[in-house]
N, C-alpha and C positions, 0 to 999 in steps of 0.2 A: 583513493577510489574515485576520486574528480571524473575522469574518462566514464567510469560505470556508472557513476551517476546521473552524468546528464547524457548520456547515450540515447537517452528518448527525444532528445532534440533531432536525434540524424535520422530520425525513420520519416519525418516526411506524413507525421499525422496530424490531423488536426484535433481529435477526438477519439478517447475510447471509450468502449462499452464495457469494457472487461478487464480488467488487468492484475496479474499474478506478482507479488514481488515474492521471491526468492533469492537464496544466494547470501552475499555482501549486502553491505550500509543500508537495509529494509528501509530503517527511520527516514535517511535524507531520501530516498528512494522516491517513498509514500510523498514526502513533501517537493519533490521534485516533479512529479507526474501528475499535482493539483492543477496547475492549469489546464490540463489535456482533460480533463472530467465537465459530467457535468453533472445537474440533480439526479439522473438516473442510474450514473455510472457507480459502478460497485467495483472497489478493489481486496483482493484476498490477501493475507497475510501470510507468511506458512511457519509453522513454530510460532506464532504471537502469545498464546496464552503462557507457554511455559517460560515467557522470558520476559523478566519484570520491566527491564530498560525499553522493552519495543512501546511503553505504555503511553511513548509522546504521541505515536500515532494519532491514539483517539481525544487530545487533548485540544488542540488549536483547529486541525482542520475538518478532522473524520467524526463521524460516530459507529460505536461496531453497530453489525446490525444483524448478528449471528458471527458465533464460534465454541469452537471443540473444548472439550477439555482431557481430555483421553487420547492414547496413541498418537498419529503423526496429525498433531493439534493445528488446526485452521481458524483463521479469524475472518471476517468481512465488513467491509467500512463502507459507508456513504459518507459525500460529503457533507457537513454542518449550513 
């Protein structure tokens, strides 16, 4: 998943506000698009609660800062 992963290199951003990971490799995902953040930026998760391996997320970079726990389960992270 190399290519999917750092595909956020080729959009030619300097910053988001917002950002959704879906799909493939969430985990390297989330730690991929750390430097594209900043204190305010909030990233979603989708499926994080139900899935016990996504938990590196909020371990080195993220903190949640809201998530589901019911139906189609959402997470959201600020960074640390």
């Amino acid at each position: 998943f190399h290519d999917y992963i750092n595909a956020v290199h080729s959009l030619n951003v300097n910053k988001f506000d917002r950002v959704l990971i879906d799909g493939r490799a969430r985990v390297d995902c989330a730690f991929e698009i750390s430097s594209y953040l900043d204190k305010n930026s909030i990233i979603f998760v989708h499926d994080y609660t139900n899935r016990d391996y996504y938990s590196n997320i909020s371990k080195k970079y993220y903190k949640i800062i809201f998530q589901t726990y019911e139906g189609q389960t959402l997470a959201a992270f600020k960074l640390r």
